[in-house]
C-alpha positions in Angstrom: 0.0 0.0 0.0 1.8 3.6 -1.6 0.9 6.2 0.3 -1.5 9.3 -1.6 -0.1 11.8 -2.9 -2.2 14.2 -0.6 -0.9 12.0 2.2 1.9 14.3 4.8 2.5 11.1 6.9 2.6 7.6 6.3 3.1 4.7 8.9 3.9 1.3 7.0 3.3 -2.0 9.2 5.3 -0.8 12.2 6.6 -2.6 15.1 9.0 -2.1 17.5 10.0 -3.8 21.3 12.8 -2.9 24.2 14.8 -5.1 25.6 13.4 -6.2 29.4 16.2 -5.6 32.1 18.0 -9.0 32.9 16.2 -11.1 31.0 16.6 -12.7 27.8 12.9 -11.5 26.2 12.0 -8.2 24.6 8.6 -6.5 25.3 6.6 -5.9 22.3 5.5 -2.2 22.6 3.8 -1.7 19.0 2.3 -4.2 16.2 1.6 -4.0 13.3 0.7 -0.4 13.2 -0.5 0.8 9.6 -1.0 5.2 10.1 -2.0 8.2 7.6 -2.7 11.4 7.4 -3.6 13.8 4.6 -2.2 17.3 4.4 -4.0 19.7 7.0 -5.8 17.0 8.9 -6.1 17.0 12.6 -6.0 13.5 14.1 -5.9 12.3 17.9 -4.6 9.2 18.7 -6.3 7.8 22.1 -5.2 4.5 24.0 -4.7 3.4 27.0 -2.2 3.9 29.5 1.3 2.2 28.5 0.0 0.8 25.0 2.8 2.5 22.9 1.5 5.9 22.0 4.5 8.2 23.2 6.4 5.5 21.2 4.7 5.7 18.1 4.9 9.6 18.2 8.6 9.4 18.7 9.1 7.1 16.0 6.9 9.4 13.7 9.3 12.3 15.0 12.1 10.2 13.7 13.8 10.3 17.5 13.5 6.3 17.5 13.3 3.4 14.8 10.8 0.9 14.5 12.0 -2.8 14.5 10.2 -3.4 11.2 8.1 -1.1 8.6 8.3 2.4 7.1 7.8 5.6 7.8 7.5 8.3 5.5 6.9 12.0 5.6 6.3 14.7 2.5 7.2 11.8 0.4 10.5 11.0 2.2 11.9 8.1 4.2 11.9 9.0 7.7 15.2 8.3 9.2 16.2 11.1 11.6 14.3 14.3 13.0 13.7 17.5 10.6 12.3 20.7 11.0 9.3 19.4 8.7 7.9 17.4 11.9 8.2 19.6 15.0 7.0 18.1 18.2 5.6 19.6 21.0 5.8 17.0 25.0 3.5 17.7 27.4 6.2 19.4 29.7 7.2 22.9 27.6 11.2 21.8 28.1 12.2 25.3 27.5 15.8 26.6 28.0 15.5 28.2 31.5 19.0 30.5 31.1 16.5 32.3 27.9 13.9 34.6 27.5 10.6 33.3 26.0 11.6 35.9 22.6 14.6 33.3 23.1 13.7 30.3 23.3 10.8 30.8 20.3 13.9 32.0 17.8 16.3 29.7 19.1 15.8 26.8 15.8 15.8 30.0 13.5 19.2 30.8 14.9 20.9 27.1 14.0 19.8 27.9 10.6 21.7 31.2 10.9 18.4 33.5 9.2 19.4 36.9 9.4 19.0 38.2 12.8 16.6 40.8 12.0 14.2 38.5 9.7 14.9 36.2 12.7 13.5 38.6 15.3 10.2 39.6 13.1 9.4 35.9 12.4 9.8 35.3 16.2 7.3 38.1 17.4 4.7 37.1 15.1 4.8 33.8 16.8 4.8 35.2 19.7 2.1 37.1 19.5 -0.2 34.6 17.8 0.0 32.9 20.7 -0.8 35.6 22.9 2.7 36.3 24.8 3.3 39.4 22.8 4.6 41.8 25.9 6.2 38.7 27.7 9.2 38.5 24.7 11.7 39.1 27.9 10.1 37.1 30.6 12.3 33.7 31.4 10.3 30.8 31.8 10.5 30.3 35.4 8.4 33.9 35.8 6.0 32.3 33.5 2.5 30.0 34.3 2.3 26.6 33.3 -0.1 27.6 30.1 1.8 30.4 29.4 5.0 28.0 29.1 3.5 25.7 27.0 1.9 28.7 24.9 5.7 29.7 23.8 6.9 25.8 23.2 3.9 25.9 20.6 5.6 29.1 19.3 9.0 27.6 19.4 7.8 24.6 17.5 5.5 26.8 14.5 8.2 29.2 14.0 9.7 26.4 12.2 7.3 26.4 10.1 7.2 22.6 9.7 4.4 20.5 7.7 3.6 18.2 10.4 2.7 19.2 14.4 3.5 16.3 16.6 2.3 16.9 19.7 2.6 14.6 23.3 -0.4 15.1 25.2 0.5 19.1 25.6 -2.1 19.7 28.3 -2.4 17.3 30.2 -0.6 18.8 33.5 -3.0 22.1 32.9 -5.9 22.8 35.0 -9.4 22.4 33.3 -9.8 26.3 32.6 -6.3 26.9 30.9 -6.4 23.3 29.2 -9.6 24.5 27.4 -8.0 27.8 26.9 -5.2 26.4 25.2 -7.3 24.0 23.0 -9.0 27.3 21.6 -5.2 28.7 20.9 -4.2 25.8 19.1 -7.5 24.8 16.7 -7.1 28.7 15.6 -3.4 28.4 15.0 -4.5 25.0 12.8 -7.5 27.3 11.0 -5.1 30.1 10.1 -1.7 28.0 9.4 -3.2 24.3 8.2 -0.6 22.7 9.7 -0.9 18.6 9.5 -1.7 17.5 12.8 -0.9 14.5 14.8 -2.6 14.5 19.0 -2.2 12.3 21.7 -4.5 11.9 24.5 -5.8 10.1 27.0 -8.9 13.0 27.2 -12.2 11.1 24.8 -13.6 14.7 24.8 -10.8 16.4 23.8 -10.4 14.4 21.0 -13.5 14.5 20.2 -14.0 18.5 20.6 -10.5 19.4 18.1 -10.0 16.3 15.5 -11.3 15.6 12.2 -10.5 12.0 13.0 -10.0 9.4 15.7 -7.7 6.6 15.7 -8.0 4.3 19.1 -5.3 2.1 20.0 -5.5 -1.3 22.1 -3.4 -1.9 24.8 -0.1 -3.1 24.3 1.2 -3.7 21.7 -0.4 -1.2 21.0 -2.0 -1.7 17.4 -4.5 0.6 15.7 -8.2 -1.2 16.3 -10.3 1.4 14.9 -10.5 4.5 12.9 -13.6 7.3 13.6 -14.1 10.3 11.4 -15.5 13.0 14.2 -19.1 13.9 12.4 -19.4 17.0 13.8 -19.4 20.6 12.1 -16.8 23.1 13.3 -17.0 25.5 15.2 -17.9 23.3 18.0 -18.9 25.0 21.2 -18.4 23.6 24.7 -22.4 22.8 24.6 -21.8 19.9 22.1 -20.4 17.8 25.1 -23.9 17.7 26.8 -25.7 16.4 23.1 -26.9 13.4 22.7 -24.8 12.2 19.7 -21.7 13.2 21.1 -22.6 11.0 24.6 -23.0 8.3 22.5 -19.7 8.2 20.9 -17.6 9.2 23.8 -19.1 6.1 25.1 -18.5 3.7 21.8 -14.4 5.2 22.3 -14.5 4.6 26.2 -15.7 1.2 25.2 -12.9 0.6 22.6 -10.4 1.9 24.7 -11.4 -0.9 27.8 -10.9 -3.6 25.1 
């Protein structure tokens, strides 16, 4: 199976196990994992705890290698990390010795960009995520959702085709994590950047992706694939309709599988 030509990211049969600490066997962490994803989609992957989804993600990012299969990205064997496929963890692991006008410019200085285009491309990150008048502020004077609002910069400065991103709010409080949802589906309306989301949250997923792909535990293999039916905008009110109970429920059910 070739990937489409409209396709930003293709997983090909993947599988991959770590070696188990004084023993002879290996635990299998992923099987047989077939992935896509078609330029400007937003997916969510959801599984539960320990199946393999950091893994996968990591593997996507080109940070690990799978045992067996192929990964491909823009058309291109994926063999190391590259600025196409920026990730984004759940902790903002920023550099705490610079400022957040810093940290966001800091890839754009390894390419050596001319320091003032570097500096313009920078605030405009900065303040689409809402930090413009924080450019000076370290991270340590910063809140938890303000951190993770200029690792999200740091990582679209770039300007890569695919947003990998590590369950990126999962240590926020329920007000900010919402908050930050908002921030990132209008970053995704205005930029169309290819989107690949972990969670563990059914309603998150369900609230920001076009599609749903629900893993079992481990290995971790894909066991089913949802396209999310509902029109977008959607408001916090969908949660409490009757068609959206009813597949948070068929996913919950999936996931205890």
């Amino acid at each position: 199976m070739k990937p489409l030509e409209s396709t930003n990211l293709f997983a090909n049969s993947i599988n991959k196990s770590f070696s188990t600490p004084g023993m002879d066997s290996s635990l299998e962490v992923l099987e047989d994992i077939w992935f896509h994803i078609m330029e400007g989609e937003f997916v969510s992957i959801l599984g539960p705890s320990g199946c393999g989804k950091s893994t996968f993600l990591n593997i996507l990012a080109g940070f690990e290698e799978p045992d067996s299969g192929h990964v491909a990205c823009c058309g291109e064997t994926v063999k190391a990390p590259s600025p196409q496929r920026a990730v984004v963890f759940q902790s903002p692991v920023l550099f705490p010795w610079l400022s957040v006008k810093n940290n966001v410019r800091y890839g754009l200085d390894l390419r050596k960009e001319g320091k003032k285009g570097t500096e313009d491309i920078a605030s405009s990150y900065i303040k689409a995520v809402g930090l413009d008048g924080f450019e000076d502020y370290y991270p340590s004077q910063l809140s938890g959702g303000m951190q993770q609002r200029a690792a999200m910069a740091r990582a679209l400065v770039l300007r890569p085709k695919v947003l990998l991103m590590d369950e990126p709010f999962a240590s926020l409080d329920a007000q900010t994590r919402y908050s930050m949802q908002q921030l990132l589906l209008r970053l995704w309306e205005e930029y169309r950047h290819t989107v690949v989301f972990i969670t563990h949250d059914v309603e998150e997923a369900l609230l920001m992706s076009d599609r749903i792909c629900i893993m079992s535990k481990r290995p971790g293999k894909i066991i089913e694939e949802l396209p999310v039916p509902f029109a977008r905008p959607r408001p916090l009110s969908l949660t409490g309709s009757r068609e959206f109970s009813m597949l948070k429920n068929h996913i919950l059910e999936r996931l205890m599988t």
